[in-house]
N, CA, C, O and CB atoms as a CASP TS submission, in Angstrom:
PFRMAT TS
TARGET T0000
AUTHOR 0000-0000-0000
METHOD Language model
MODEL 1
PARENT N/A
ATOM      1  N   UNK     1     -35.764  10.403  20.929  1.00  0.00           N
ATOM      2  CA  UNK     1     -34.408  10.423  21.447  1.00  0.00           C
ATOM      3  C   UNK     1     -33.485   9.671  20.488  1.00  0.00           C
ATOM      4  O   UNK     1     -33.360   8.450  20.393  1.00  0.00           O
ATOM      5  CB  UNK     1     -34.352   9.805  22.865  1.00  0.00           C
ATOM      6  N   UNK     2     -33.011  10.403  19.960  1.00  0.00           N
ATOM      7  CA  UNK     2     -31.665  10.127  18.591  1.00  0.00           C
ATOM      8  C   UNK     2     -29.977   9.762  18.859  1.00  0.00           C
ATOM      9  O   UNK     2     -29.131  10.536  18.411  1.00  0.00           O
ATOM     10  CB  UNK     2     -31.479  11.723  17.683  1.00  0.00           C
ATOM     11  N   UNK     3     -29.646   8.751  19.484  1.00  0.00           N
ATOM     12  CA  UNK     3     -28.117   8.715  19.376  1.00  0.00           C
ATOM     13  C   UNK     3     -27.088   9.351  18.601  1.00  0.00           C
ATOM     14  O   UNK     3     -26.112   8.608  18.498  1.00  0.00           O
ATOM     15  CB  UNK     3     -27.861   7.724  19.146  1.00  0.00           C
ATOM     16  N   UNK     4     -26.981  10.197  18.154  1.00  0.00           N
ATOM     17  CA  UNK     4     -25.850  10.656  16.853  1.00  0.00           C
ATOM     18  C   UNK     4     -24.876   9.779  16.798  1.00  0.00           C
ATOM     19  O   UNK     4     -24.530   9.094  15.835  1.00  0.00           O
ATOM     20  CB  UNK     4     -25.053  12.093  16.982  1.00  0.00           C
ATOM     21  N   UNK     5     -24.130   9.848  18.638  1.00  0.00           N
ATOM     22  CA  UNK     5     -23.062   9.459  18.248  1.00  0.00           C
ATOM     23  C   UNK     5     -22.578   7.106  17.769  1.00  0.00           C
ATOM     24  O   UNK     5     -21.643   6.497  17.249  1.00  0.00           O
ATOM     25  CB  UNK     5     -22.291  10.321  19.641  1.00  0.00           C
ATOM     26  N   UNK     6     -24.105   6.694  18.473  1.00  0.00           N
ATOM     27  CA  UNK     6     -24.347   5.918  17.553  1.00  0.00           C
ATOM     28  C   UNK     6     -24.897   5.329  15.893  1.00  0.00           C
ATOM     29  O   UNK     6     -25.222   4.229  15.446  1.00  0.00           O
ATOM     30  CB  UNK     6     -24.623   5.735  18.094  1.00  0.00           C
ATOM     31  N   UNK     7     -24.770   6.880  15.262  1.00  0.00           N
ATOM     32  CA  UNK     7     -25.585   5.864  14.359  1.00  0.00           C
ATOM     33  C   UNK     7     -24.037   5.366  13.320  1.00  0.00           C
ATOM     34  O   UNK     7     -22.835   5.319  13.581  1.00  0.00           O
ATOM     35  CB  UNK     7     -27.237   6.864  13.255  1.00  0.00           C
ATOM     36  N   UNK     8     -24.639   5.146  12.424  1.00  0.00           N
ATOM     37  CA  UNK     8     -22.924   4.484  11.604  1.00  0.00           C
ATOM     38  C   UNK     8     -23.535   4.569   9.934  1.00  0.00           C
ATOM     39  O   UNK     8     -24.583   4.169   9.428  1.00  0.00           O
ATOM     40  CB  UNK     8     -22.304   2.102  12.191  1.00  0.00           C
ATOM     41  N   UNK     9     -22.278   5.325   9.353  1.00  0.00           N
ATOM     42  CA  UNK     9     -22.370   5.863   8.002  1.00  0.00           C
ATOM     43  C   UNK     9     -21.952   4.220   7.061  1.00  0.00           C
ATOM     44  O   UNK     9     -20.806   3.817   7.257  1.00  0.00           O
ATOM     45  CB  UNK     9     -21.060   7.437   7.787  1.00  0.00           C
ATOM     46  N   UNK    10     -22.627   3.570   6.345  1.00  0.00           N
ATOM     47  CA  UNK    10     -22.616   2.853   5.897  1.00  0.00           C
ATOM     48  C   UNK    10     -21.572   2.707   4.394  1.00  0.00           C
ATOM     49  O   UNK    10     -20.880   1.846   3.851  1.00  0.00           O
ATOM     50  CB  UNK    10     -23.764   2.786   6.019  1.00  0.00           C
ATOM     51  N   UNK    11     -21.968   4.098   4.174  1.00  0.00           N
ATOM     52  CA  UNK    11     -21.368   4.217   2.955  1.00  0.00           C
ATOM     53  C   UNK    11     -19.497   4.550   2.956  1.00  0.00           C
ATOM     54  O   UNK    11     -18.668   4.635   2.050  1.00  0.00           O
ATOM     55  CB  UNK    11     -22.276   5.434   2.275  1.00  0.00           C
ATOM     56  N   UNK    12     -19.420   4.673   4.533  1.00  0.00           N
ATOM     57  CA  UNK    12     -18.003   5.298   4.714  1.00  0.00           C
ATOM     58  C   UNK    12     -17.408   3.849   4.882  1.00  0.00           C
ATOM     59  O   UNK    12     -16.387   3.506   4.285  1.00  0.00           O
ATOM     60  CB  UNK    12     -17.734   6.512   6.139  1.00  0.00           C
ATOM     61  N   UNK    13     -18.162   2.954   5.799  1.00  0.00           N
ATOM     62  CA  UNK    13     -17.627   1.412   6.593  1.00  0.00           C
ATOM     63  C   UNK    13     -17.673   0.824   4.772  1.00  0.00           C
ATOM     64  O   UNK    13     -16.488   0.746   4.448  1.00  0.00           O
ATOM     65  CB  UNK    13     -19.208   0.308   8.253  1.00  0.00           C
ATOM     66  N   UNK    14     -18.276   0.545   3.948  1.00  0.00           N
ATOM     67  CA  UNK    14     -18.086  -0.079   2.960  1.00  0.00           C
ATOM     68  C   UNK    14     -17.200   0.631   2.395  1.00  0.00           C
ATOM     69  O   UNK    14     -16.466  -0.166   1.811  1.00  0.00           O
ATOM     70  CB  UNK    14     -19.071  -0.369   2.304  1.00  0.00           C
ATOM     71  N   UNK    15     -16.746   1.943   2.184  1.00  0.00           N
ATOM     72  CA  UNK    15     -15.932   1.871   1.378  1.00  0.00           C
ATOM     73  C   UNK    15     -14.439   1.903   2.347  1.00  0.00           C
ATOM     74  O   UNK    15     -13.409   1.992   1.680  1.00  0.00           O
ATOM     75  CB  UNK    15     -16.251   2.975   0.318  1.00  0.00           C
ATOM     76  N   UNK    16     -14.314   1.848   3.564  1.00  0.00           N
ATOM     77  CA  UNK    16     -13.083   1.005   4.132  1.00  0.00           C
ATOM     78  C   UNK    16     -12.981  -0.526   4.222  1.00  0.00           C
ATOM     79  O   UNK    16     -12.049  -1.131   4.750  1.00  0.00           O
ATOM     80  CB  UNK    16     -12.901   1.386   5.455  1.00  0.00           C
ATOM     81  N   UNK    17     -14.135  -1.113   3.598  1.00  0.00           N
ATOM     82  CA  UNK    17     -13.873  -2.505   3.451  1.00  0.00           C
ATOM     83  C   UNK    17     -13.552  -3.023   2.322  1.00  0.00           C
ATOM     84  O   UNK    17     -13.021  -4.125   2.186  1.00  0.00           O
ATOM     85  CB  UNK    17     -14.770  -3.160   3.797  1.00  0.00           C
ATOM     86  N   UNK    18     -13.912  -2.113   1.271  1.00  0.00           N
ATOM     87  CA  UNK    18     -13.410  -2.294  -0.145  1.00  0.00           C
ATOM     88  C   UNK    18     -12.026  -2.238   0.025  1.00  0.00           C
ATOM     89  O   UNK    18     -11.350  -3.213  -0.303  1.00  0.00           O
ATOM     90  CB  UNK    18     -13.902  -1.235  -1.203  1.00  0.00           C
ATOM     91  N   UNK    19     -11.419  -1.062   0.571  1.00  0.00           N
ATOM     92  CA  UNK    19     -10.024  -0.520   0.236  1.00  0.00           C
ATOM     93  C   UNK    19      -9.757  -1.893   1.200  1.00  0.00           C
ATOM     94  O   UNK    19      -9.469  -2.844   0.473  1.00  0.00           O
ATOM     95  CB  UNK    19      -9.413   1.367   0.725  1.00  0.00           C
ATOM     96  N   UNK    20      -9.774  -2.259   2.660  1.00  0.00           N
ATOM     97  CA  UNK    20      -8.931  -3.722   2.891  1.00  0.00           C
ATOM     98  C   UNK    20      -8.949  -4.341   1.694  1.00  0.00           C
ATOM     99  O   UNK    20      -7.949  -4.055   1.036  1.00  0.00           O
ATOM    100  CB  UNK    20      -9.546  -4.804   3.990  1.00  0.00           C
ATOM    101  N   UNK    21      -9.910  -5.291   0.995  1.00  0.00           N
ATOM    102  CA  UNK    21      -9.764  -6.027   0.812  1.00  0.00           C
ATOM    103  C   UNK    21      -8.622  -5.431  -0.556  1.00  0.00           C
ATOM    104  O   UNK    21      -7.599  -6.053  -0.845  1.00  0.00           O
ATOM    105  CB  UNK    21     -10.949  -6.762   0.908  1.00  0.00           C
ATOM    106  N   UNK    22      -8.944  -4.466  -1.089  1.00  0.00           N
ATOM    107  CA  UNK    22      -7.965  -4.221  -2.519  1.00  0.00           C
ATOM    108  C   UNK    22      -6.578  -4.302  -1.936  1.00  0.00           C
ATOM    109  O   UNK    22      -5.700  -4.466  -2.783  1.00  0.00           O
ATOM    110  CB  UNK    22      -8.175  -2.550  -3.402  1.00  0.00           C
ATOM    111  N   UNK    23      -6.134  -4.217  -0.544  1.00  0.00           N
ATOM    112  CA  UNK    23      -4.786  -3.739   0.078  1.00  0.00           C
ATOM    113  C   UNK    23      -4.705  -5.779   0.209  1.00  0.00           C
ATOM    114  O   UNK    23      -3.786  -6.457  -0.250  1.00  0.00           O
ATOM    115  CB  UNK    23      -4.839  -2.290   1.985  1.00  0.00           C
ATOM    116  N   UNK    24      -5.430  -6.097   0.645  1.00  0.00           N
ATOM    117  CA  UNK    24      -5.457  -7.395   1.110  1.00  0.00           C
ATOM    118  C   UNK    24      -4.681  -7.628  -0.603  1.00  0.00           C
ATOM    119  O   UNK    24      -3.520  -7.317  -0.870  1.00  0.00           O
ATOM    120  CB  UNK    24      -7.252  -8.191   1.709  1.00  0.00           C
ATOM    121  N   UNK    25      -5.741  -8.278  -1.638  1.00  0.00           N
ATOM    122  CA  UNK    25      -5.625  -8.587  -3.117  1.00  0.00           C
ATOM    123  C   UNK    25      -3.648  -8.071  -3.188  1.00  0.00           C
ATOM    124  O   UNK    25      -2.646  -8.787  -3.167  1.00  0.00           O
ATOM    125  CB  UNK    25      -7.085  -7.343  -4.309  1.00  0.00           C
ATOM    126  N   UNK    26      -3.803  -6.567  -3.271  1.00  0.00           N
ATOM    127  CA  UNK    26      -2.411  -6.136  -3.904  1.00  0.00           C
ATOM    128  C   UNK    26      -1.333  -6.952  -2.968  1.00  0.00           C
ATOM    129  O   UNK    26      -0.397  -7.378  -3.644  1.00  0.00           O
ATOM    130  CB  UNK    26      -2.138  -4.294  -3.837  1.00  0.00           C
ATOM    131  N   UNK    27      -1.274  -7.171  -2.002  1.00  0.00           N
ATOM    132  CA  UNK    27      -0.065  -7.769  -0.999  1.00  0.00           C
ATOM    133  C   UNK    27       0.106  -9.213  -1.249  1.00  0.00           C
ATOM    134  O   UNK    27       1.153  -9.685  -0.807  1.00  0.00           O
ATOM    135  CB  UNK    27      -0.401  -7.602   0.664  1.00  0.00           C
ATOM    136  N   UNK    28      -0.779 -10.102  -1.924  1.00  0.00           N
ATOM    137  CA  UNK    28      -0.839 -11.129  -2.008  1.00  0.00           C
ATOM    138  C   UNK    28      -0.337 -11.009  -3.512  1.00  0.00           C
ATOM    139  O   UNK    28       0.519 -11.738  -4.013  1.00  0.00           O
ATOM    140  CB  UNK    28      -2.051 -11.702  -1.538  1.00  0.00           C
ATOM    141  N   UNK    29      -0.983 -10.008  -4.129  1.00  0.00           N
ATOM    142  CA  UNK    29       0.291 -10.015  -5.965  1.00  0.00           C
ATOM    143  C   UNK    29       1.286 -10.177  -5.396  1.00  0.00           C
ATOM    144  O   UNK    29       2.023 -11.163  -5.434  1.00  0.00           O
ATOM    145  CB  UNK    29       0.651  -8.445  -7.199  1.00  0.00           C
ATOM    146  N   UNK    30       1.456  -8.745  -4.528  1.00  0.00           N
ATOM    147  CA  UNK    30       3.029  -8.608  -4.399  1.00  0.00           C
ATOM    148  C   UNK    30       4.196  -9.785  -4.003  1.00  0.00           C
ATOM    149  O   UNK    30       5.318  -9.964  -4.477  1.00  0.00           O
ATOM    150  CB  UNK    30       3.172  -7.618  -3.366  1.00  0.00           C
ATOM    151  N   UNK    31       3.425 -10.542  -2.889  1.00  0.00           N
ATOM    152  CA  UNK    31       4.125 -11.582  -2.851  1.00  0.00           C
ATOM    153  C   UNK    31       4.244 -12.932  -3.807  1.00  0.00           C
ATOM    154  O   UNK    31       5.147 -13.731  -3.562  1.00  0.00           O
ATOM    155  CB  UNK    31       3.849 -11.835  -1.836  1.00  0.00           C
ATOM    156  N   UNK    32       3.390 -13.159  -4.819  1.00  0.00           N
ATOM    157  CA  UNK    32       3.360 -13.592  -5.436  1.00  0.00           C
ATOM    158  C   UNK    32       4.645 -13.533  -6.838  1.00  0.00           C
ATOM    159  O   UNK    32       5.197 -14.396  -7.520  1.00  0.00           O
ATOM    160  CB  UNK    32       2.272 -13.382  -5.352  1.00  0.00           C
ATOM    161  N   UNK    33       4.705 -12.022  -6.769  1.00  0.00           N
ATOM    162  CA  UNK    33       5.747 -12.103  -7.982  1.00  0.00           C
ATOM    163  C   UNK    33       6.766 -11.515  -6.779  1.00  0.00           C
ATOM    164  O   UNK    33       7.139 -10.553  -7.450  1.00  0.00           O
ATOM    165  CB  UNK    33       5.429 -11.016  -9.727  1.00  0.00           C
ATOM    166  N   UNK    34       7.146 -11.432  -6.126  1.00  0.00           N
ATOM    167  CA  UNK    34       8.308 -11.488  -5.562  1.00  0.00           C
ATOM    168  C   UNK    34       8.896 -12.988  -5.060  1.00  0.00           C
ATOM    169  O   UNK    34      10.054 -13.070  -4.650  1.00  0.00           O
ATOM    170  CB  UNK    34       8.175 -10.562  -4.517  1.00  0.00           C
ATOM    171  N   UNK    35       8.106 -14.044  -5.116  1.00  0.00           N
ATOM    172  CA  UNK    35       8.458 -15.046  -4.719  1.00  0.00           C
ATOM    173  C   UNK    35       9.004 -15.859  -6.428  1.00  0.00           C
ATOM    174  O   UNK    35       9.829 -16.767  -6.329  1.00  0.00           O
ATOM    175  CB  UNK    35       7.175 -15.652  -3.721  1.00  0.00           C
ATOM    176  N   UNK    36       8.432 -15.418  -8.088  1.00  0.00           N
ATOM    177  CA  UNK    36       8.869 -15.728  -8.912  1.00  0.00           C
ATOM    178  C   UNK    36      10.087 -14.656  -9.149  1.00  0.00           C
ATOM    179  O   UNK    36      11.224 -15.063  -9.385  1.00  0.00           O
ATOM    180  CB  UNK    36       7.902 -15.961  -9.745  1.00  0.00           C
ATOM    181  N   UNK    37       9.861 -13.644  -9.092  1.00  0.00           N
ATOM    182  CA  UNK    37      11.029 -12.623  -9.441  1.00  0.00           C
ATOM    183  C   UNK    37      11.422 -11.947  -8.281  1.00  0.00           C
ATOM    184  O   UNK    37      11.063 -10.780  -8.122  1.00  0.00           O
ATOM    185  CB  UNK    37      10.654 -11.541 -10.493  1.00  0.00           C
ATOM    186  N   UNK    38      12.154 -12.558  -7.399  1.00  0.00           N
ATOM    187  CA  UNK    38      12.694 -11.763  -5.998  1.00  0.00           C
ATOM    188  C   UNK    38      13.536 -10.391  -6.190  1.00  0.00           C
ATOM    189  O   UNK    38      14.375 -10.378  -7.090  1.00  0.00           O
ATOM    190  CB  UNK    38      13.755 -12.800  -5.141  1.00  0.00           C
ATOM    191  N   UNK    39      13.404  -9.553  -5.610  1.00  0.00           N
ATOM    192  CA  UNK    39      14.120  -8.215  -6.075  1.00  0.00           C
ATOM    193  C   UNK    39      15.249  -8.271  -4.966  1.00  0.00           C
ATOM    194  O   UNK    39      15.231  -8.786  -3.848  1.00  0.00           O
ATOM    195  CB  UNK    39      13.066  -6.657  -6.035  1.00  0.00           C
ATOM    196  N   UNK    40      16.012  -7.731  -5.487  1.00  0.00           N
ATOM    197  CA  UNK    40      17.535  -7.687  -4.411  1.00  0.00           C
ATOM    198  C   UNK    40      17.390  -6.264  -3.730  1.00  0.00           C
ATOM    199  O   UNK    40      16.517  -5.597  -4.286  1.00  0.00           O
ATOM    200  CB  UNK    40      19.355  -7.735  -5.435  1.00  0.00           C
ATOM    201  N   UNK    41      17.756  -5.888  -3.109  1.00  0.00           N
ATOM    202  CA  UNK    41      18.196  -4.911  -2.193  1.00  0.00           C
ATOM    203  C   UNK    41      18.348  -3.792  -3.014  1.00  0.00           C
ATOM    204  O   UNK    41      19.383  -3.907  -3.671  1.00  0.00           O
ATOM    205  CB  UNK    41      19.429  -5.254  -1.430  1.00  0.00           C
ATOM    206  N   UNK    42      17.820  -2.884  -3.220  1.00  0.00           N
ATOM    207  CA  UNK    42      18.190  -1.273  -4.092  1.00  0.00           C
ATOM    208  C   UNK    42      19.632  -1.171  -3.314  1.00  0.00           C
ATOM    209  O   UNK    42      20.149  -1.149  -2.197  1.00  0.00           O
ATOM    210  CB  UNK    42      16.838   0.486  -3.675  1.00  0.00           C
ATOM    211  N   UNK    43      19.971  -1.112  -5.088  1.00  0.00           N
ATOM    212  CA  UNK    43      21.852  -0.646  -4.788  1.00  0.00           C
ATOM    213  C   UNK    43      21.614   1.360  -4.480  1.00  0.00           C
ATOM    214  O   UNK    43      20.659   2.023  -4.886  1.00  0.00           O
ATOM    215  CB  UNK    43      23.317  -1.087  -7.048  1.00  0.00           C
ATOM    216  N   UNK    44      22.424   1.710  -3.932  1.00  0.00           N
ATOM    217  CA  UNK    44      22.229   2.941  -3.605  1.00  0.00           C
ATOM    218  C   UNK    44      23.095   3.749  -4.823  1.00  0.00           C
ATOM    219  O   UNK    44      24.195   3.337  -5.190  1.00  0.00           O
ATOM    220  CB  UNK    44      22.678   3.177  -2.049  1.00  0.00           C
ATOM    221  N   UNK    45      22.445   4.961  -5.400  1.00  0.00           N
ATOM    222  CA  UNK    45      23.190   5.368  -6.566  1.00  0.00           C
ATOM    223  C   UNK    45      23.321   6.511  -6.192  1.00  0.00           C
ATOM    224  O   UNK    45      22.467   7.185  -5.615  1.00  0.00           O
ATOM    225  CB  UNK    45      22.677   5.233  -7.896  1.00  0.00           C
ATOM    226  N   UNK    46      24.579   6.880  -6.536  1.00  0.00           N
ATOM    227  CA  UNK    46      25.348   8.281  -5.720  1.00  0.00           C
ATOM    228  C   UNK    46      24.466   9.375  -6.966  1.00  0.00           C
ATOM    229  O   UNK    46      23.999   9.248  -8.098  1.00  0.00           O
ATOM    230  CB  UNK    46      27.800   8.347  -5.793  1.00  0.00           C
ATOM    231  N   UNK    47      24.592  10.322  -6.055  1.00  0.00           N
ATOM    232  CA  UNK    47      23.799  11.771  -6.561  1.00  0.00           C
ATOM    233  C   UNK    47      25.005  12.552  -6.562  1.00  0.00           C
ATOM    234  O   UNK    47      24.659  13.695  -6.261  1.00  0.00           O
ATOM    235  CB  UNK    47      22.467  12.528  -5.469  1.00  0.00           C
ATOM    236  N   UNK    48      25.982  12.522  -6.709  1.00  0.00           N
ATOM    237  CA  UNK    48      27.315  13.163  -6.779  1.00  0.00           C
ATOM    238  C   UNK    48      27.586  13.075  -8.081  1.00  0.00           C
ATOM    239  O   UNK    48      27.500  11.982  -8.640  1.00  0.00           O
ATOM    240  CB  UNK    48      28.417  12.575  -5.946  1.00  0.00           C
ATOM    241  N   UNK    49      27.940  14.166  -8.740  1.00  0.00           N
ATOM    242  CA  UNK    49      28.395  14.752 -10.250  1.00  0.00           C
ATOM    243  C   UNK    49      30.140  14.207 -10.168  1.00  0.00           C
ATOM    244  O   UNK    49      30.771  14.420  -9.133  1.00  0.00           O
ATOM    245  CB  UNK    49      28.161  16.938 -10.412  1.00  0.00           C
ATOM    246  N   UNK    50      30.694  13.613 -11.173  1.00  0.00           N
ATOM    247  CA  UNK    50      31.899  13.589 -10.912  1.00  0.00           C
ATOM    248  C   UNK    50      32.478  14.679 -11.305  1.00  0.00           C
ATOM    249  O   UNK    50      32.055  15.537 -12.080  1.00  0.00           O
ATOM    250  CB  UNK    50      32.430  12.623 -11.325  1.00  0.00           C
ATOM    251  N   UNK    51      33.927  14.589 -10.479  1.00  0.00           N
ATOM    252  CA  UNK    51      34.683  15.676 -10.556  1.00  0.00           C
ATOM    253  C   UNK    51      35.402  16.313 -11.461  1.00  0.00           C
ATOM    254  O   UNK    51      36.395  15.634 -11.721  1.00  0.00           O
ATOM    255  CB  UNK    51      35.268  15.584  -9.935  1.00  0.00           C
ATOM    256  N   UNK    52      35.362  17.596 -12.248  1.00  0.00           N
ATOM    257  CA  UNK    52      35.822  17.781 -13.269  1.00  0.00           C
ATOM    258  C   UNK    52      37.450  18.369 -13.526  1.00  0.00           C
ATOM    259  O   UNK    52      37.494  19.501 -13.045  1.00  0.00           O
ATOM    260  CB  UNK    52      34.881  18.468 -13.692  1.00  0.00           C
ATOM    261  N   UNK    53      38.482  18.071 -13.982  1.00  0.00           N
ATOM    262  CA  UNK    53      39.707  17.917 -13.508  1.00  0.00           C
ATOM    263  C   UNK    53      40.288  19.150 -14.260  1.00  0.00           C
ATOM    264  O   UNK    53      41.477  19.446 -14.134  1.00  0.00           O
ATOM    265  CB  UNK    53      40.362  16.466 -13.765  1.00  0.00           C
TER
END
């Protein structure tokens, strides 16, 4: 008598624990150089051609 829906793919759970921790790592750069080089607010840049007279 075989559970299927217990058994657990090992190779799938490790590689979602890799990707945390790389998401973990990158967020902690990120704050890291945003706390030396803070970025301001994206200025919004018009997509409008000026007008030709």
């Amino acid at each position: 008598m075989s559970n299927d829906d217990k058994l657990v793919d090992f190779a799938a759970e490790r590689d979602k624990r890799i990707h945390d921790l790389n998401d973990k790592r990158l967020n902690e750069m990120r704050q890291a150089f945003e706390q030396v080089l803070p970025l301001g607010k994206a200025k919004k840049k018009s997509k409008n051609k000026p007008k030709k007279r």
